[in-house]
ZAMARGU-4260 file (C-alpha; in steps of 0.2 Angstrom, whole numbers, plus 5000, padded with zeros to 4 digits):
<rodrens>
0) 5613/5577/4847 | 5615/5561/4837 | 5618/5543/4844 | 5629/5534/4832 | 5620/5519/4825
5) 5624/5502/4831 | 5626/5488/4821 | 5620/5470/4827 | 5620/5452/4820 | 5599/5446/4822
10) 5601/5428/4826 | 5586/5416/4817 | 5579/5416/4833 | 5578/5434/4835 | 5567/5434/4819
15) 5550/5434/4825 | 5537/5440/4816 | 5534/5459/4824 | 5553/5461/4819 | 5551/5454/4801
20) 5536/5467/4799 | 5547/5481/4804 | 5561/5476/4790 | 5548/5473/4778 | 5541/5489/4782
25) 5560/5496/4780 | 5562/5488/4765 | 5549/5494/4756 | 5549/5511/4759 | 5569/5510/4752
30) 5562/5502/4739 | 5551/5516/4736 | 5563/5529/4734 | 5577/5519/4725 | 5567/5509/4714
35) 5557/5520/4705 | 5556/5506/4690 | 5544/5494/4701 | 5525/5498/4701 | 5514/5496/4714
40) 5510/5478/4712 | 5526/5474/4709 | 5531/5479/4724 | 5516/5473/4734 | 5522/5455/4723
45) 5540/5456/4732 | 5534/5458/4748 | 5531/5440/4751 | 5548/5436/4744 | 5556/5450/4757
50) 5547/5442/4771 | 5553/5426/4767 | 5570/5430/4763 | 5572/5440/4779 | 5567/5426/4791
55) 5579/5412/4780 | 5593/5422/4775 | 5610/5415/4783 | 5617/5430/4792 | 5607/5447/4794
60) 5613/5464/4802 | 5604/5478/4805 | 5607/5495/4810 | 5596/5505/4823 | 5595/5522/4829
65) 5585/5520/4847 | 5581/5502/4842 | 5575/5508/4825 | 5578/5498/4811 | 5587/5512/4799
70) 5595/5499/4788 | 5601/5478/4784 | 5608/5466/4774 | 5608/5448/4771 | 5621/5437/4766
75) 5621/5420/4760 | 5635/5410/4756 | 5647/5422/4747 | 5633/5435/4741 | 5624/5448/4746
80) 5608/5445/4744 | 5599/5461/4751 | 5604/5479/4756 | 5592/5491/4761 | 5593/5508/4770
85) 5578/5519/4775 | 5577/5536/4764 | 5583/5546/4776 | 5598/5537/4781 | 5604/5536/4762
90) 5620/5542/4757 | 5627/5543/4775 | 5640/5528/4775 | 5628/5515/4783 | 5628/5505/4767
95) 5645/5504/4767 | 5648/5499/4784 | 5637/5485/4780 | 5646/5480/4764 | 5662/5479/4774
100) 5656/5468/4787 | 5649/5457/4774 | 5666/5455/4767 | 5678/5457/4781 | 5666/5444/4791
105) 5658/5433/4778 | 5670/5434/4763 | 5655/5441/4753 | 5663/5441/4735 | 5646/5444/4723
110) 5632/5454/4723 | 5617/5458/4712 | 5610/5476/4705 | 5595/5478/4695 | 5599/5486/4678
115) 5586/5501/4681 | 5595/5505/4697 | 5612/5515/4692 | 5613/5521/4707 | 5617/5505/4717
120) 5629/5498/4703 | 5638/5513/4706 | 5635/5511/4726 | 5644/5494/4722 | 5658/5497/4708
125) 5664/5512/4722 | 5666/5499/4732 | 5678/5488/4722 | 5664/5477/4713 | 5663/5473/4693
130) 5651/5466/4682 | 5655/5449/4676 | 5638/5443/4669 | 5618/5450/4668 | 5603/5441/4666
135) 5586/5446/4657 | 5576/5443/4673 | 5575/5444/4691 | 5574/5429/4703 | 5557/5429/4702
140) 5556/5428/4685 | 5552/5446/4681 | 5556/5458/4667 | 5570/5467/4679 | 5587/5463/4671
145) 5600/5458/4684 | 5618/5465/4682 | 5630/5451/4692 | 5645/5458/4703 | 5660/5453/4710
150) 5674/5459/4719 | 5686/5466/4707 | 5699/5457/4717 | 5692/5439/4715 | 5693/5430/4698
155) 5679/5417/4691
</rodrens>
């Protein structure tokens, strides 16, 4: 038997460091299996960036199955800035159930994909987001193109 997974908002102060290890750890083995265009140092060159992101992002949920984190996201202002679900929990609805927190909650309206990751654009556009804009690079300045989503809904 399965115990449905429980979503809850992680206050800043709940973000301690042990916690912020357990997404990071999270995160990267979602990384892992859905980013296959990242090498090994560029993931190990992210991790910082995830680390950091986590501890300062506006609002974060996560989902836990027996108080393991199984998946989160962060928004910031109107964006989702990050979404990741462990491997084995992919394609289940939990990334969906995130995304419609983020914009029955938060009025999330944008999003960013990276270009080698079809799979999330099209994660995204079966959610009601379109491309308005790309860019050549990531936030880090990397060679990882950035495809630039909105709600189909909302006009720039």
């Amino acid at each position: 038997m399965t115990i449905p997974a429980s979503i809850r908002y992680i206050t800043p102060s709940e973000r301690s460091g042990w916690f912020l290890n357990r997404l990071a750890t999270l995160w990267e083995a979602s990384v892992r299996a859905t980013h296959h265009f990242l090498c090994e140092a560029d993931i190990e060159n992210l991790k910082p960036y995830v680390t950091e992101g986590l501890a300062n992002i506006s609002h974060l949920y996560v989902v836990s199955d027996f108080d393991d984190p199984t998946a989160f996201i962060g928004i910031q202002d109107e964006k989702i800035e990050m979404l990741f679900v462990s491997p084995q929990h992919l394609r289940k609805g939990i990334g969906k159930r995130l995304v419609d927190i983020a914009v029955r909650n938060h009025g999330t309206i944008f999003v960013d994909v990276n270009e080698q990751n079809p799979e999330a654009r099209a994660f995204y556009e079966s959610l009601g987001f379109v491309e308005f804009g790309r860019t050549e690079t990531d936030g880090q300045g990397n060679p990882f193109p950035i495809i630039e989503m909105r709600r189909k809904d909302f006009h720039i």
